[in-house]
DSSP file (Angstrom, degrees, kcal/mol; ACC not computed):
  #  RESIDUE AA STRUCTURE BP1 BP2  ACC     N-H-->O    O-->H-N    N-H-->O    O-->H-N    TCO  KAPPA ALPHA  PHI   PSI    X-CA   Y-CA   Z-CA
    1    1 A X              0   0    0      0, 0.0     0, 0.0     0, 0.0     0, 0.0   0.000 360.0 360.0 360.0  -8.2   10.3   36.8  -15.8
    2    2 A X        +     0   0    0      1,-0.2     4,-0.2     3,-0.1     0, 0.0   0.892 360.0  57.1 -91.3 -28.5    7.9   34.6  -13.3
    3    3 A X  S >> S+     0   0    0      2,-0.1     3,-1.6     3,-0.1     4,-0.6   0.775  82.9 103.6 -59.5 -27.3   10.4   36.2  -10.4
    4    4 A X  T 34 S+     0   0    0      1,-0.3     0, 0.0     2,-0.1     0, 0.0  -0.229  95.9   1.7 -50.6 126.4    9.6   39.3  -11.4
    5    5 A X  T 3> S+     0   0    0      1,-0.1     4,-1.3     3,-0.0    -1,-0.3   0.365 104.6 116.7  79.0 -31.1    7.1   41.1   -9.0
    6    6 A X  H <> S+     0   0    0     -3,-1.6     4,-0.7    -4,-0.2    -2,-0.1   0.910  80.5  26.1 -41.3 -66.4    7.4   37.7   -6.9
    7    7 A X  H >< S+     0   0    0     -4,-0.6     3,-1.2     2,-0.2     4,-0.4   0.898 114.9  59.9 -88.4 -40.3    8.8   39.0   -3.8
    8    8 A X  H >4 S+     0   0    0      1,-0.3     3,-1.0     2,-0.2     4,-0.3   0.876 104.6  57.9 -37.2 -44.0    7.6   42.8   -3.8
    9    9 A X  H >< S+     0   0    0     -4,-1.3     3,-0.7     1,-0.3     4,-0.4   0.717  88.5  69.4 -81.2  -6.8    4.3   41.2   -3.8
   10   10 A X  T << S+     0   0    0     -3,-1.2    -1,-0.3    -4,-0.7     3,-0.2   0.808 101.8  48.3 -43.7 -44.6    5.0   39.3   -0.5
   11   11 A X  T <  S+     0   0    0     -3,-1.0     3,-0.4    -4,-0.4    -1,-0.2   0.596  86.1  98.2 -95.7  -4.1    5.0   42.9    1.3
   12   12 A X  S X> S+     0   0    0     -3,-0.7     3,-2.0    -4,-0.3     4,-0.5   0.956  80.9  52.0 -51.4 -67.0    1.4   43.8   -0.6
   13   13 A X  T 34 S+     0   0    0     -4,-0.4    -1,-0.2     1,-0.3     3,-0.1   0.696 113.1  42.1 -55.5 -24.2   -0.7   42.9    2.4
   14   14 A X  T 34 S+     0   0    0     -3,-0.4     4,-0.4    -4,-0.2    -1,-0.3   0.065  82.4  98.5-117.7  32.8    1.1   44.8    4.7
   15   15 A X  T <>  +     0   0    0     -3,-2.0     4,-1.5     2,-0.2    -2,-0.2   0.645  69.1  73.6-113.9 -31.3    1.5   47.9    2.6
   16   16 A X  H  X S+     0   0    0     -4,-0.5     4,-2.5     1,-0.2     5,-0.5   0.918  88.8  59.6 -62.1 -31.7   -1.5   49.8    4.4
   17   17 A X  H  > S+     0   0    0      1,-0.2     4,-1.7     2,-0.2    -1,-0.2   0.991 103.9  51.8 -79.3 -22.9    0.4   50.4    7.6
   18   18 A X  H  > S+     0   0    0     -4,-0.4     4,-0.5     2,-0.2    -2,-0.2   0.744 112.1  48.4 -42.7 -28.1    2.8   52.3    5.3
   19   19 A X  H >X S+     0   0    0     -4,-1.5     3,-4.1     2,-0.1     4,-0.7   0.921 114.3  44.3 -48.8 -83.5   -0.2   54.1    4.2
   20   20 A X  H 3X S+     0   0    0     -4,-2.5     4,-1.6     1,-0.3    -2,-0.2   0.771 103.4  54.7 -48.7 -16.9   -1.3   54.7    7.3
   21   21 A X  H 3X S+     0   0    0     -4,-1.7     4,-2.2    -5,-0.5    -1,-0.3   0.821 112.8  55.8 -87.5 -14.9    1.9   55.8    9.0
   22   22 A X  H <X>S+     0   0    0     -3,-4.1     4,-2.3    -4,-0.5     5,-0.6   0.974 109.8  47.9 -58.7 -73.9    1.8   58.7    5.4
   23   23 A X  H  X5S+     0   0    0     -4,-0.7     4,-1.2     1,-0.2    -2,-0.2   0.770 112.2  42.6 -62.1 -36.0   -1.5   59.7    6.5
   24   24 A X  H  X5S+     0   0    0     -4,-1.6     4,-2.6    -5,-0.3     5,-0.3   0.982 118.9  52.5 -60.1 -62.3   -0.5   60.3   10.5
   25   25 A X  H  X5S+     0   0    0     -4,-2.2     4,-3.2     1,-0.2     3,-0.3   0.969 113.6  33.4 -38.3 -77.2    2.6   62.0    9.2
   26   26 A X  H  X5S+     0   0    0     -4,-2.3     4,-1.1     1,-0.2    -1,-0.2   0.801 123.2  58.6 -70.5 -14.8    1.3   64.7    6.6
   27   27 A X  H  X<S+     0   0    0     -4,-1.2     4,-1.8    -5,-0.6    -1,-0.2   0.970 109.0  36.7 -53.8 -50.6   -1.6   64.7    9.4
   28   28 A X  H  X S+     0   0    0     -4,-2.6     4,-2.1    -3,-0.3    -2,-0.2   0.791 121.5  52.2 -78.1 -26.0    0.5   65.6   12.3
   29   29 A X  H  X S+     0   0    0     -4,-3.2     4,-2.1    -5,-0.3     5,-0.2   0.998 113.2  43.8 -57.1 -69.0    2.7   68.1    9.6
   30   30 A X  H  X S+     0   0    0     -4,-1.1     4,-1.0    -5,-0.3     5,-0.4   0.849 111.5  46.9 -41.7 -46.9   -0.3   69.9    8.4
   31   31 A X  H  X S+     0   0    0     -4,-1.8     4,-3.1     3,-0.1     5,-0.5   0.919 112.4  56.3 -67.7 -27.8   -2.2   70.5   11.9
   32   32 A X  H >X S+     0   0    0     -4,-2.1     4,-2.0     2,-0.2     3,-1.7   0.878 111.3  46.5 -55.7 -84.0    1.8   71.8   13.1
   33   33 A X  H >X S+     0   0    0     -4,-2.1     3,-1.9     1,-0.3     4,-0.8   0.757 113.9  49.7 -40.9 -74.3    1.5   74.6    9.8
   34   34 A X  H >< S+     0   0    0     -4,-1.0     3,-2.7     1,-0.2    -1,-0.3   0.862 106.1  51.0 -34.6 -52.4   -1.8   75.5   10.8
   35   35 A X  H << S+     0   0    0     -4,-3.1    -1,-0.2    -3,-1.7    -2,-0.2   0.910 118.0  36.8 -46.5 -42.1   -1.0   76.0   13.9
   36   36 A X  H << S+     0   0    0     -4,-2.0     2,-0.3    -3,-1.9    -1,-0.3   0.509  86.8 112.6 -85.9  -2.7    1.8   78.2   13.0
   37   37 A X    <<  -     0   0    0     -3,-2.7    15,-0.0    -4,-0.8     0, 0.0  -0.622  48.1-162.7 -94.8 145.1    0.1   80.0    9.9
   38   38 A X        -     0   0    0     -2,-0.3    -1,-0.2     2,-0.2     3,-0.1   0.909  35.8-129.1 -86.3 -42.9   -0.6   84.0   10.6
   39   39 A X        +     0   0    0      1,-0.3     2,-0.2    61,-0.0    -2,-0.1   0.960  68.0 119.4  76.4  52.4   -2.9   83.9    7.6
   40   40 A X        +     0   0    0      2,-0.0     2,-0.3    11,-0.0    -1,-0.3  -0.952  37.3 178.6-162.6 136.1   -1.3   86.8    6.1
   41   41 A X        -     0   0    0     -2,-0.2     9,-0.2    -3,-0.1     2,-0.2  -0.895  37.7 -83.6-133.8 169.3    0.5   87.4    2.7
   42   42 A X        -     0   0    0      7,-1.6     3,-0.1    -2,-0.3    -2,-0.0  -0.452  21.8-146.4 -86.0 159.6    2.0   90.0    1.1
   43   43 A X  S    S+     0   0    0     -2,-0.2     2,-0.2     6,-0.0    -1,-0.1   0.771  80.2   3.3 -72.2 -40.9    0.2   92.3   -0.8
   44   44 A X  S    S+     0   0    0      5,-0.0    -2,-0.1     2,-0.0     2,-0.0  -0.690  98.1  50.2-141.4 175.9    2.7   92.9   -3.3
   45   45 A X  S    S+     0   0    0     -2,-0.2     5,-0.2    -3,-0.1     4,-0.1  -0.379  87.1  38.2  71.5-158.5    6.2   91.8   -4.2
   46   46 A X    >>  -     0   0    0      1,-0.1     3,-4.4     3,-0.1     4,-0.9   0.252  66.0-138.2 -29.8 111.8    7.5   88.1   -4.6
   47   47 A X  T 34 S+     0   0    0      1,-0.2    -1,-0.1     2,-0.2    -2,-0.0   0.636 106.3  59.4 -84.8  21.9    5.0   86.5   -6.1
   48   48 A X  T >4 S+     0   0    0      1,-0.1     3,-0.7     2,-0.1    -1,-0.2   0.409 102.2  71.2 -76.2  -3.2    6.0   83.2   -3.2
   49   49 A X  T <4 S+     0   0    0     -3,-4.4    -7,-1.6     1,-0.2    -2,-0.2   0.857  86.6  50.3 -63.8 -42.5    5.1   86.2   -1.1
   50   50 A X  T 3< S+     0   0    0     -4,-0.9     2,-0.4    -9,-0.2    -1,-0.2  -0.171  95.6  86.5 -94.2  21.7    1.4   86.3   -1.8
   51   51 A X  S <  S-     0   0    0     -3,-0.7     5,-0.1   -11,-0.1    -9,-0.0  -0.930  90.7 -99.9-153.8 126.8    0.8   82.5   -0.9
   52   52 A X     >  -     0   0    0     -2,-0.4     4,-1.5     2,-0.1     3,-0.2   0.144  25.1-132.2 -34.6 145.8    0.1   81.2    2.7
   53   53 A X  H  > S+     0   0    0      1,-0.2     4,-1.9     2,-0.2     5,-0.3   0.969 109.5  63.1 -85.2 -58.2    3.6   79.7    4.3
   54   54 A X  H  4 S+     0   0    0      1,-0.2    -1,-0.2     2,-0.2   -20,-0.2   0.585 105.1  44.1 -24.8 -20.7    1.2   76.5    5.3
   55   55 A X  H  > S+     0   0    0     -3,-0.2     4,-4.4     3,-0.1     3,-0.3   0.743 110.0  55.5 -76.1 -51.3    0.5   75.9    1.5
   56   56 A X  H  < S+     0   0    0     -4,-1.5     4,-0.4     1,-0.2    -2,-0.2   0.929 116.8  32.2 -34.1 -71.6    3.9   76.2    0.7
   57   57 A X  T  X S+     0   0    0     -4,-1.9     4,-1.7     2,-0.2    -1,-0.2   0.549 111.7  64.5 -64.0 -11.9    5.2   73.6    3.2
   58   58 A X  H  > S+     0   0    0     -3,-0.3     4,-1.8    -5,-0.3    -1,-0.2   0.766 105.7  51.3 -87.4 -27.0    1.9   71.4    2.8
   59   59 A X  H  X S+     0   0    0     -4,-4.4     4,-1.6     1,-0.2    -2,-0.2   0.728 111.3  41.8 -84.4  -6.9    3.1   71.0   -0.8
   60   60 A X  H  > S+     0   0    0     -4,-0.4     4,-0.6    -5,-0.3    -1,-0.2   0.879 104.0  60.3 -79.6 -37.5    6.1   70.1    0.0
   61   61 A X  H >X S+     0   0    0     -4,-1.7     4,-1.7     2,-0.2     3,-1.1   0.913 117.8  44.6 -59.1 -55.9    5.2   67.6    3.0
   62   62 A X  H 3X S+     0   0    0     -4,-1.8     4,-2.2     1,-0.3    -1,-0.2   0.864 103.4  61.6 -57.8 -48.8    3.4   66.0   -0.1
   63   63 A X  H 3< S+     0   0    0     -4,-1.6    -1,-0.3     1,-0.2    -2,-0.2   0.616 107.8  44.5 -47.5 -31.4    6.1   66.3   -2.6
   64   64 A X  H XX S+     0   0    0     -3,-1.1     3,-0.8    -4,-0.6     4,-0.6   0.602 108.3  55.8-100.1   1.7    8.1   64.3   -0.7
   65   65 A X  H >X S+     0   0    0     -4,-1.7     4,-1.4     1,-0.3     3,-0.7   0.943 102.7  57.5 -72.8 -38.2    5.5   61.6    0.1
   66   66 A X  H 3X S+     0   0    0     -4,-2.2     4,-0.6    -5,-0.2    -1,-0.3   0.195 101.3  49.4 -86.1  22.9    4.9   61.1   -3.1
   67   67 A X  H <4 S+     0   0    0     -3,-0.8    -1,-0.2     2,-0.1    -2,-0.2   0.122 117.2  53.1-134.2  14.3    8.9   60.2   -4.1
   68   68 A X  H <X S+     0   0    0     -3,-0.7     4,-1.7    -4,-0.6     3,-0.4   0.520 112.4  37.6 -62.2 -44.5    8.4   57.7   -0.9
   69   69 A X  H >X S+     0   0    0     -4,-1.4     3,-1.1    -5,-0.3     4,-0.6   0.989 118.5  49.3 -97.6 -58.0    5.4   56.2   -2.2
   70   70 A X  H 3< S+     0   0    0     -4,-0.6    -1,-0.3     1,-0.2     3,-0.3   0.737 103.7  62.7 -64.6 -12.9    6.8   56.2   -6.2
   71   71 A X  H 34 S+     0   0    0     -3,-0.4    -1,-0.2     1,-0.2    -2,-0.2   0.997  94.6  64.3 -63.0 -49.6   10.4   54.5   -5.0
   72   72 A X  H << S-     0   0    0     -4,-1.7    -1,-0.2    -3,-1.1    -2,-0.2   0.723  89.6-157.4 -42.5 -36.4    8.1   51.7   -4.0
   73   73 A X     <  +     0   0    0     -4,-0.6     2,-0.5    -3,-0.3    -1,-0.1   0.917  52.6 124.8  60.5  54.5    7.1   51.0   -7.8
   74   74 A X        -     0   0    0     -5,-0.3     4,-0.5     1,-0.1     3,-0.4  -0.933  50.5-159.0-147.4 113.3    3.6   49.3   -6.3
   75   75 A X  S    S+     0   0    0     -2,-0.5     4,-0.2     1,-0.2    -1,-0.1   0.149  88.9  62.9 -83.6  13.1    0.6   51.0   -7.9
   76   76 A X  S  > S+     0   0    0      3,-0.1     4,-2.6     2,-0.1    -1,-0.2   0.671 107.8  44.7 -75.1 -33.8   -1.8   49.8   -5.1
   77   77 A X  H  > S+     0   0    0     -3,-0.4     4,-1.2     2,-0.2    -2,-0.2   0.805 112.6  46.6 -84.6 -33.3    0.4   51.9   -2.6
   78   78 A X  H  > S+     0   0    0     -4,-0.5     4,-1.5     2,-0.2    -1,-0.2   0.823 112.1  56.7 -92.6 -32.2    0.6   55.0   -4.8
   79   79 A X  H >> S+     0   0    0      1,-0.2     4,-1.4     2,-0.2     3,-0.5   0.983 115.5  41.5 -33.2 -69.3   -3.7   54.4   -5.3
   80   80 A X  H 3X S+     0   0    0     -4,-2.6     4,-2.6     1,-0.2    -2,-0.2   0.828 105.3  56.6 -46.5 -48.1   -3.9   54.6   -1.7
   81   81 A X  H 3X S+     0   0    0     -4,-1.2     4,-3.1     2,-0.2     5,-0.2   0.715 106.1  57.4 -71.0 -19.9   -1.5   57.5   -0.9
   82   82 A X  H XX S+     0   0    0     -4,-1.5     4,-2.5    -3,-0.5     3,-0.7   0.999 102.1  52.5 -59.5 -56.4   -3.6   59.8   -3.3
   83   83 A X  H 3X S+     0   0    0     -4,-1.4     4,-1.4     1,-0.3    -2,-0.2   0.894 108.3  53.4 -44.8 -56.5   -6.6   59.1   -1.4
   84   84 A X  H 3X S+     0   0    0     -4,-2.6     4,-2.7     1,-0.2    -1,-0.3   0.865 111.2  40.9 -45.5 -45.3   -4.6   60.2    1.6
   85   85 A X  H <X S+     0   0    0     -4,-3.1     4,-2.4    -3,-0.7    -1,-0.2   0.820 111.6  62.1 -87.6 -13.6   -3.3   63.8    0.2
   86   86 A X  H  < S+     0   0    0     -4,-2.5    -1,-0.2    -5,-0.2    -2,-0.2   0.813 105.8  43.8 -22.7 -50.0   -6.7   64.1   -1.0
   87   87 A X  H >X S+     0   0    0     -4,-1.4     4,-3.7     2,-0.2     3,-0.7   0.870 112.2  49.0 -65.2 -55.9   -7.7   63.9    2.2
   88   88 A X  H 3X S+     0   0    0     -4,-2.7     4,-2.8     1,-0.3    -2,-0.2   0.980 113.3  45.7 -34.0 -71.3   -5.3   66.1    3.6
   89   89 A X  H 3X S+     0   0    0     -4,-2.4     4,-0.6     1,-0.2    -1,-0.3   0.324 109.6  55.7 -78.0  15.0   -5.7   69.1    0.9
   90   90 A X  H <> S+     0   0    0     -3,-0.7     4,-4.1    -5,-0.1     5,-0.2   0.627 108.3  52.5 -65.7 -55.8   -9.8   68.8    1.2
   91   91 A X  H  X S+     0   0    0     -4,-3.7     4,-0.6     2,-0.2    -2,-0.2   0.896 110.4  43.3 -53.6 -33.0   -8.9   69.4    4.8
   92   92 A X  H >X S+     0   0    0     -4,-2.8     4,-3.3     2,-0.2     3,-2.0   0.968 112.8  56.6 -60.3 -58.7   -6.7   72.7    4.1
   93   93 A X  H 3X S+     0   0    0     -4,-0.6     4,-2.5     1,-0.3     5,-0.2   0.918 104.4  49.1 -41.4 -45.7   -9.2   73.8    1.8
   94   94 A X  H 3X S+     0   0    0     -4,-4.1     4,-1.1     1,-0.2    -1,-0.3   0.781 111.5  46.9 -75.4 -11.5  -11.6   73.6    4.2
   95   95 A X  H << S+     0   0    0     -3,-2.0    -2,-0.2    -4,-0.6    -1,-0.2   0.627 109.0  56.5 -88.7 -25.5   -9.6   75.5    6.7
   96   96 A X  H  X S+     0   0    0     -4,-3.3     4,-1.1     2,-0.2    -2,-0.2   0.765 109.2  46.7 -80.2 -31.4   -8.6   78.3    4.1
   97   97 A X  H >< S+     0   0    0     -4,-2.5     3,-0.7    -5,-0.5    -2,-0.2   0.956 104.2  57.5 -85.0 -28.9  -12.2   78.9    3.5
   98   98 A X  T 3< S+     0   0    0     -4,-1.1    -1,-0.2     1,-0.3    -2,-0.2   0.658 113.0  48.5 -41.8 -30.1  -12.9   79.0    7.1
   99   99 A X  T 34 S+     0   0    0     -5,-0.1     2,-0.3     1,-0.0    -1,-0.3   0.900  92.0  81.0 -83.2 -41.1  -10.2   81.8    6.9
  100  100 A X  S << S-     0   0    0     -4,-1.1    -1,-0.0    -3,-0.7    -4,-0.0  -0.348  91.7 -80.8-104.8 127.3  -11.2   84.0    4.1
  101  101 A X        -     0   0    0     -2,-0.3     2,-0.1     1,-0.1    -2,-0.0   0.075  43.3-104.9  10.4 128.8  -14.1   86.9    4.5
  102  102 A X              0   0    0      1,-0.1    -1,-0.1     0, 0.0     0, 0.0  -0.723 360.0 360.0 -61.8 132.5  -18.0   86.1    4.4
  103  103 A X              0   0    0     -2,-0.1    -1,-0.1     0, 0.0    -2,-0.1   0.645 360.0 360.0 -60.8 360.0  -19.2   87.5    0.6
């Protein structure tokens, strides 16, 4: 049982440039959708119709970050990687409200 957790933790120290190389990733993914999003949904129909194609895919970009970051099974790394899509989707947010009408 003392092996346990022994060697994983060897790689602890060096686990932020895996962070960081998540946050550059779903950075450079996220400015690409923006870049690409028309900022137009349908009115009606399918209701995946009625939701920006840049959400869609930013939740996905996420979805798979996070079944990187849980394979690791090192709760410092998946602590950190929140912070990161936190960061991300605060930044969307702010770019969706930047989109939408003045009341």
């Amino acid at each position: 049982a003392a092996l346990l957790g022994s060697i994983s933790s060897c790689f602890d120290s060096y686990m932020s440039i895996y962070v960081s190389l998540e946050d550059k990733q779903i950075g450079e993914a996220l400015a690409k959708l923006l870049e690409g999003e028309t900022w137009q949904v349908a009115a009606a129909g399918r209701p995946d119709g009625r939701v920006f194609t840049s959400s869609k895919e930013l939740f996905i970009a996420l979805k798979r970050s996070f079944k990187r970051g849980t394979a690791l099974q090192m709760d410092a790394v998946l602590f950190e990687l929140q912070r990161v899509w936190g960061k991300h989707l605060r930044a969307y947010a702010k770019r969706v409200q930047e989109k939408l009408p003045a009341p």
